[in-house]
C-alpha positions as CSV (number, residue, x, y, z in Angstrom):
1,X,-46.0,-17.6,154.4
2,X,-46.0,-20.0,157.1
3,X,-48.3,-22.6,156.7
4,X,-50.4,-24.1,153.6
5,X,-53.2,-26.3,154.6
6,X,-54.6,-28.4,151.4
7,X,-58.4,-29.0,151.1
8,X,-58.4,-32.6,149.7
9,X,-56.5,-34.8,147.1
10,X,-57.2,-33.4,143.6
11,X,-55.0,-31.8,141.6
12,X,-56.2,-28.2,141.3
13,X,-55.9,-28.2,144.8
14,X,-52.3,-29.8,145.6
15,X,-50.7,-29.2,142.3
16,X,-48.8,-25.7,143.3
17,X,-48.0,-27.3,146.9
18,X,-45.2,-28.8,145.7
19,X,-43.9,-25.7,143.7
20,X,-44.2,-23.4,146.6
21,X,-42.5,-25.9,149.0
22,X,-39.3,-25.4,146.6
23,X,-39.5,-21.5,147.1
24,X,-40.6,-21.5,150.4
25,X,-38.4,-24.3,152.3
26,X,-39.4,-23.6,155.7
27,X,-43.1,-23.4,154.5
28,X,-45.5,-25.9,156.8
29,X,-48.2,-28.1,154.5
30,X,-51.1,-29.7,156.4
31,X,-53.5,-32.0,155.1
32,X,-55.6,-35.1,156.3
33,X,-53.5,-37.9,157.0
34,X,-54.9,-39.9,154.0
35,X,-53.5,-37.2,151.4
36,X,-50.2,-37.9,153.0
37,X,-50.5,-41.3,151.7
38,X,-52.0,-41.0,148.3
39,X,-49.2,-38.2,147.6
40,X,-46.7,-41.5,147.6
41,X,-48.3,-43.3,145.0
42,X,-46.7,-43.3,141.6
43,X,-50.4,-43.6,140.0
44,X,-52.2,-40.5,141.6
45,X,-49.7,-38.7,140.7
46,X,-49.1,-39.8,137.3
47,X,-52.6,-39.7,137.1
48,X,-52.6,-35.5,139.3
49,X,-49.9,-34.3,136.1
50,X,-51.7,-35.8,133.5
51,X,-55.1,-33.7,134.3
52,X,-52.4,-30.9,135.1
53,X,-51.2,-30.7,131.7
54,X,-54.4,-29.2,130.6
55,X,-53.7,-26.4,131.8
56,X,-50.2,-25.7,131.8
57,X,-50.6,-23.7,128.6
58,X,-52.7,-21.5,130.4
59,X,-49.4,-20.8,132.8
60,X,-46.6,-20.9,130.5
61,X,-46.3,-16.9,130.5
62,X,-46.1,-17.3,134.5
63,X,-43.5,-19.0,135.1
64,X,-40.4,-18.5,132.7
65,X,-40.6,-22.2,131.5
66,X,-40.0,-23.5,135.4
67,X,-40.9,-27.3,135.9
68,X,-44.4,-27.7,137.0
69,X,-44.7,-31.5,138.2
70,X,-45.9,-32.6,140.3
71,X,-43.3,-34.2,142.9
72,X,-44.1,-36.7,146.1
73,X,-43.6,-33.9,149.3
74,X,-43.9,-34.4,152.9
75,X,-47.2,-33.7,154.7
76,X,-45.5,-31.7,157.7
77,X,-49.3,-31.8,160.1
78,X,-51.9,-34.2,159.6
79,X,-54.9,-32.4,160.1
80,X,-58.1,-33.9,161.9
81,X,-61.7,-32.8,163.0
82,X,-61.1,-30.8,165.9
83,X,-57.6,-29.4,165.4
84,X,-57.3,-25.3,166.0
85,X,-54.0,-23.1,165.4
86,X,-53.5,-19.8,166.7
87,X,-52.7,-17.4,163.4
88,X,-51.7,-14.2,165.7
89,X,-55.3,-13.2,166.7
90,X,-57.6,-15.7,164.3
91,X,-57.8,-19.1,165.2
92,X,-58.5,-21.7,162.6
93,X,-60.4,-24.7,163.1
94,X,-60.3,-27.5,160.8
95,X,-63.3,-29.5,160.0
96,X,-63.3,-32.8,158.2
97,X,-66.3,-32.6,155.4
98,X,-65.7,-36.1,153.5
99,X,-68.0,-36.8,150.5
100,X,-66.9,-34.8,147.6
101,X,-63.5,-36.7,149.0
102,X,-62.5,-38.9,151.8
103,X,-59.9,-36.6,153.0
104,X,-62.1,-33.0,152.5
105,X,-61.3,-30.6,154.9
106,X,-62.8,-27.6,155.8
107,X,-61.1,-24.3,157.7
108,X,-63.3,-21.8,159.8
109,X,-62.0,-18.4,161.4
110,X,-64.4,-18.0,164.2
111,X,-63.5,-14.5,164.9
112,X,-64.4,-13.4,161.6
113,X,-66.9,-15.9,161.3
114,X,-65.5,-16.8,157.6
115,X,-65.8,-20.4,156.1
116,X,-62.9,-22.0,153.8
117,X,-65.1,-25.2,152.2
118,X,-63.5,-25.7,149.3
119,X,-65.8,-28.4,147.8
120,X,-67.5,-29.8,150.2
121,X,-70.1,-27.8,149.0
122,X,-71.7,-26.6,145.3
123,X,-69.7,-24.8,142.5
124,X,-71.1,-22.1,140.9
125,X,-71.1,-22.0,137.3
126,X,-71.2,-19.2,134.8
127,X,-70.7,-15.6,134.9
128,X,-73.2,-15.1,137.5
129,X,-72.9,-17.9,139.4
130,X,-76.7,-18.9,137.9
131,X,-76.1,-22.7,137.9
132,X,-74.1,-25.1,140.2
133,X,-72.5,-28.5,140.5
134,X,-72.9,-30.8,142.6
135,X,-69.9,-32.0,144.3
136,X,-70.3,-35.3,145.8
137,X,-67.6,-38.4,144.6
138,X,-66.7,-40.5,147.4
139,X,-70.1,-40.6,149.1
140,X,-73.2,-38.7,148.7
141,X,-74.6,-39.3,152.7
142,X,-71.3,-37.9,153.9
143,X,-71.7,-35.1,151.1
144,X,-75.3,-33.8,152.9
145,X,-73.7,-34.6,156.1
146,X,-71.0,-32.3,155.8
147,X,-72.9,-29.6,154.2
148,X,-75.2,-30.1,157.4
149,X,-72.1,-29.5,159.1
150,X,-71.2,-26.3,157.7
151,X,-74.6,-24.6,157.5
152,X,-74.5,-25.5,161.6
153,X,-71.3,-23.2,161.7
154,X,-73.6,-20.0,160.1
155,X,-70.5,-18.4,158.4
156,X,-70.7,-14.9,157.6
157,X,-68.2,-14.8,154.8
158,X,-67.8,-18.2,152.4
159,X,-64.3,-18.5,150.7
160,X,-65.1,-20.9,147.8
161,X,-62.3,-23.4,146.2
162,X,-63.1,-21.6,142.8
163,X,-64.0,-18.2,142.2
164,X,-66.4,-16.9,144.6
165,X,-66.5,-15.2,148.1
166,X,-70.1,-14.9,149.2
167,X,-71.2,-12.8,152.4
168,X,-74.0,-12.4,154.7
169,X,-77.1,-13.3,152.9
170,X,-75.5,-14.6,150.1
171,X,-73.9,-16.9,152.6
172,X,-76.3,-18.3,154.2
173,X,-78.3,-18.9,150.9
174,X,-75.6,-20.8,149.0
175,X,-75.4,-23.5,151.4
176,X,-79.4,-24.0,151.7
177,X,-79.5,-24.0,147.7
178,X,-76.4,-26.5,148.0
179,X,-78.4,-28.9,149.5
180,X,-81.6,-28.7,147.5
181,X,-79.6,-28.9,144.1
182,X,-77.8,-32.0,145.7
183,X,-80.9,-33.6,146.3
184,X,-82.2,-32.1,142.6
185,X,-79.0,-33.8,140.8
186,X,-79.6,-37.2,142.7
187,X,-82.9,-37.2,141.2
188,X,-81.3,-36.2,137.7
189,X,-78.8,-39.1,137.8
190,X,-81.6,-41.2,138.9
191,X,-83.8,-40.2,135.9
192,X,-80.5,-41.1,133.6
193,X,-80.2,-44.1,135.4
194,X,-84.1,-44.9,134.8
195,X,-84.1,-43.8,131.0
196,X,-81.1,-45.6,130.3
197,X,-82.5,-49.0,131.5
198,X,-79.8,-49.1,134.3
199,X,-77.1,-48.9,131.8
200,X,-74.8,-46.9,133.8
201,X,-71.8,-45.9,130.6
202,X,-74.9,-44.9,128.8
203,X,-76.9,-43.0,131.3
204,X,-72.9,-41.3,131.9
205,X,-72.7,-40.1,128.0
206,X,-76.6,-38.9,128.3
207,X,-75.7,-36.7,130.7
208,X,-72.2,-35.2,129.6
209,X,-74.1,-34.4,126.5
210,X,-76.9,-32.4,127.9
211,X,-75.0,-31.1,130.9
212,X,-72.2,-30.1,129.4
213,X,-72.3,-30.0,126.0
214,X,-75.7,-28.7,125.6
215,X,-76.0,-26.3,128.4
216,X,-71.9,-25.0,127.5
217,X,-71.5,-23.3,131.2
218,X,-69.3,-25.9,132.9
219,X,-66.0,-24.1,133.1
220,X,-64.2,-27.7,134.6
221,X,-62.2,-29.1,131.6
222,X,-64.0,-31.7,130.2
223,X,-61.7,-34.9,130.6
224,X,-62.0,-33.9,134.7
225,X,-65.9,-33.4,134.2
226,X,-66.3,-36.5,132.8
227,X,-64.2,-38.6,135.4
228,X,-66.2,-36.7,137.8
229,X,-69.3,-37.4,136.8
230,X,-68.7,-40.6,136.5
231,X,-67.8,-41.5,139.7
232,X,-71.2,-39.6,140.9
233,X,-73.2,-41.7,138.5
234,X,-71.8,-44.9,139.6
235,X,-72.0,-44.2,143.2
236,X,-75.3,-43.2,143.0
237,X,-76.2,-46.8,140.7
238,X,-74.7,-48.6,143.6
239,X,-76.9,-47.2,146.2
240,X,-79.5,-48.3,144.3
241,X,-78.8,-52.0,144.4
């Protein structure tokens, strides 16, 4: 293993980086310049192991009680729209895709025609993949934008951050129905907005009880769900103003 190339800044995404860099010295991490930053700050990640922890019980018969923190480590590239590397006959080209995130980053193999989005894009929920959610935190224009973006590329194989590699048809239909439940879940938060008289904490609560707890088929843990959808909810209250 040469080369790990992060996605964006949260935790399920970066959290093995630092692990791996241990066992693989020589190993090259790339990310957008921002994550390079915010992997200095004592907050994020006290804030990274925290939502970590959840899971660490899920891991402990993995790895023989080895520390799993979450350290500061050195960004070796800093990635940027535009940037290609030559992978021994695949080239990847990295494609920034803020809106889930500022620094979200996207990797395409042109040759194959396959698609890395991680989320910069919907995540399907359930067994079947019969329901999604909506990705967008830092900005929901940048959010359509980049999935704009990424349709544009027509990808013929779509390597999702969690669970999922579509193909072909099934391809090309998860990023149209990406958009339309984007536009779907802005009118949803809207409606919270609306019912809850513009109180935004309550309009939050509404909708972690009927989207989550109601419906059950949200497989995020629920403290990461809820600072999530927060962040959505109060984006979307601010465009309003």
């Amino acid at each position: 293993l040469h080369y790990l190339f992060l996605t964006h800044s949260h935790y399920d995404h970066v959290g093995s980086a630092h692990y791996l860099k241990q066992h693989i010295p020589n190993l090259r991490i790339g990310a957008h310049s921002r994550l390079a930053g915010l992997l200095q700050k004592p907050s994020v990640l006290e804030m990274m192991n925290r939502l970590s922890a959840n899971h660490v019980e899920l891991l402990k018969y993995n790895t023989a009680g080895e520390d799993l923190t979450l350290h500061p480590f050195k960004i070796d590239l800093h990635l940027k729209q535009g940037d290609e590397f030559d992978l021994g006959g695949l080239t990847c080209r990295v494609y920034e895709t803020p809106g889930h995130t500022k620094d979200s980053l996207a990797f395409y193999f042109p040759e194959i025609k396959t698609l890395f989005p991680s989320e910069a894009c919907g995540v399907l929920q359930g067994a079947t993949g019969s329901d999604m959610q909506v990705e967008f935190l830092a900005s929901y224009q940048d959010y359509i934008d980049s999935l704009k973006l990424m349709i544009s590329l027509k990808p013929e194989m779509v390597c999702l951050g969690h669970g999922w590699v579509l193909t072909h048809e099934d391809a090309e239909d998860f990023f149209k129905r990406s958009l339309s439940e984007t536009f779907r879940y802005r009118e949803l938060i809207e409606g919270c907005l609306d019912a809850a008289e513009g109180d935004v904490e309550k309009a939050i609560q509404d909708m972690v009880h009927a989207e989550y707890d109601v419906k059950g088929d949200i497989l995020q843990e629920r403290v990461s769900y809820i600072t999530n959808l927060s962040a959505q909810v109060k984006h979307i209250a601010r465009l309003r103003e």
